[in-house]
C-alpha positions in Angstrom: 0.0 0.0 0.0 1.5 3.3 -0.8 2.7 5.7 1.9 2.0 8.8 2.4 4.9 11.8 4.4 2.5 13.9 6.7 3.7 16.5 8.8 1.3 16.8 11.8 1.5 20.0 14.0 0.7 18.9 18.1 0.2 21.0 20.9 1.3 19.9 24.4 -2.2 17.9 24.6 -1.5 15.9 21.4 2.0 15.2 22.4 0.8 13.6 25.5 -2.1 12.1 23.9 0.6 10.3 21.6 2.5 9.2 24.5 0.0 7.4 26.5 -2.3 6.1 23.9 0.6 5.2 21.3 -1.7 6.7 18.2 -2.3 10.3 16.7 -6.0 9.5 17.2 -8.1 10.3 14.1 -11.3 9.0 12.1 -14.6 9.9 10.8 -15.8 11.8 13.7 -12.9 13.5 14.6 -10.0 14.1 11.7 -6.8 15.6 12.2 -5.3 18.0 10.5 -1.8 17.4 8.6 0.0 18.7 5.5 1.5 16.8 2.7 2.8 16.7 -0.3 -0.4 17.2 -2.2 -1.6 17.6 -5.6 -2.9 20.6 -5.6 0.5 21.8 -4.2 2.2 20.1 -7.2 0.3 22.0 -9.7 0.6 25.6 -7.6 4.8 24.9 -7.4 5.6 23.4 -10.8 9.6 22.3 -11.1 10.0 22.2 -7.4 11.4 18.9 -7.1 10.0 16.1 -4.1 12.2 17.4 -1.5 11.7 21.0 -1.9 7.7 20.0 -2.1 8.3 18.3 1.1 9.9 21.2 2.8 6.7 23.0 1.7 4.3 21.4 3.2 6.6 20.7 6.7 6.7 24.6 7.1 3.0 24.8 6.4 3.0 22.0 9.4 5.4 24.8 11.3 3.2 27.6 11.2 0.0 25.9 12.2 2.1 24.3 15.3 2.3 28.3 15.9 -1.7 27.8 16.8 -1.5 25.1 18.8 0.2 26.3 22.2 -1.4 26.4 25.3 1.0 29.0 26.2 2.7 31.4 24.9 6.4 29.6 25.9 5.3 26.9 24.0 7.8 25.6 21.5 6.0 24.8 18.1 6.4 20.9 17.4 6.0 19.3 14.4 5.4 15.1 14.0 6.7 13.4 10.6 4.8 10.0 10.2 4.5 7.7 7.3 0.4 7.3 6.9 -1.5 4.6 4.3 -2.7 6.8 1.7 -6.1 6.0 2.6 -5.9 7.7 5.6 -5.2 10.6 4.0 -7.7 12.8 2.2 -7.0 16.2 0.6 -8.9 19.6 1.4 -10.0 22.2 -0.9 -9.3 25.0 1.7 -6.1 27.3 2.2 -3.2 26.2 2.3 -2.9 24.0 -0.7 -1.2 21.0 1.4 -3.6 20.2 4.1 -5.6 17.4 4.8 -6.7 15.3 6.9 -5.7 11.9 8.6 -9.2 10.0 9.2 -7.5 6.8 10.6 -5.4 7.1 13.4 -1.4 6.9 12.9 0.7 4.8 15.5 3.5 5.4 17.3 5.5 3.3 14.7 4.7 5.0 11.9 6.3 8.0 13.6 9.6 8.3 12.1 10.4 12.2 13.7 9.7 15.4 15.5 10.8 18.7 15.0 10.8 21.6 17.7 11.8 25.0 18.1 15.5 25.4 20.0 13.7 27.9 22.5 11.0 30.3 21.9 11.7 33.8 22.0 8.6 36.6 22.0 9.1 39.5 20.4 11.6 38.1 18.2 10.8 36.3 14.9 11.1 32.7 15.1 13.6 30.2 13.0 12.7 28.9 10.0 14.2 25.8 11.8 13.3 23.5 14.3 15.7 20.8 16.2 15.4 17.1 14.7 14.1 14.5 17.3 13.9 10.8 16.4 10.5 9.1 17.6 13.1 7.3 20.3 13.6 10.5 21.9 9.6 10.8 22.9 10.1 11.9 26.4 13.2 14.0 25.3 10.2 16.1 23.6 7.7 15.6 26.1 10.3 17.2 28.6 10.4 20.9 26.5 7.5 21.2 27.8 7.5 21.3 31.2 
């Protein structure tokens, strides 16, 4: 079954959520939102080659992470996971590489996370966020707090 690179922003709720359940939970009922390397964003960035595609739709990922803190110290933190392509459907709405994940996505299919070095206000934040494999869970879940 092809596979499908989703970037999934979390919040200090989903992290956890992650941690003690061992899934991203998603489905029907309650879909999650993730960006990917989409079609639509194929057509909007011809020539752009896989990777730079990718890095598209992880900063897309980024920026809604921005959303997702319960505070303001929050670091923004990014999951990459490998999802069945079935549990991926596209959206017509803004940007053009969300969807959303309607199955949830294990712990294993987790290969990464990516987190801001520190969180400054006032300042802007990097473009770039601090690599984590999925190993290094509690490393994460220890940023915040």
């Amino acid at each position: 079954m092809p596979v499908v690179r989703v970037y999934v922003p979390l919040g200090r709720s989903g992290l956890e959520e992650l941690a003690g359940t061992g899934a991203l939970a998603a489905g029907p009922g309650s879909p999650r939102t993730a960006y990917a390397v989409t079609s639509r964003l194929e057509r909007m960035a011809p020539g752009l080659d896989v990777e730079d595609l990718e890095y598209a739709a992880f900063s897309d990922a980024v920026t809604a992470a921005a959303e997702l803190r319960a505070v303001p110290s929050d670091r923004r933190l990014v999951a990459s996971a490998d999802a069945d392509a079935s549990w991926v459907a596209p959206r017509e709405d803004a940007p053009v590489s969300k969807v959303v994940l309607t199955a949830p996505v294990p712990l294993a299919r987790v290969a990464s996370f990516h987190i801001d070095d520190e969180v400054t206000s006032g300042v802007e934040e990097a473009d770039e966020l601090l690599w984590y494999d999925v190993t290094e869970l509690d490393d994460v879940r220890g940023f915040f707090g």
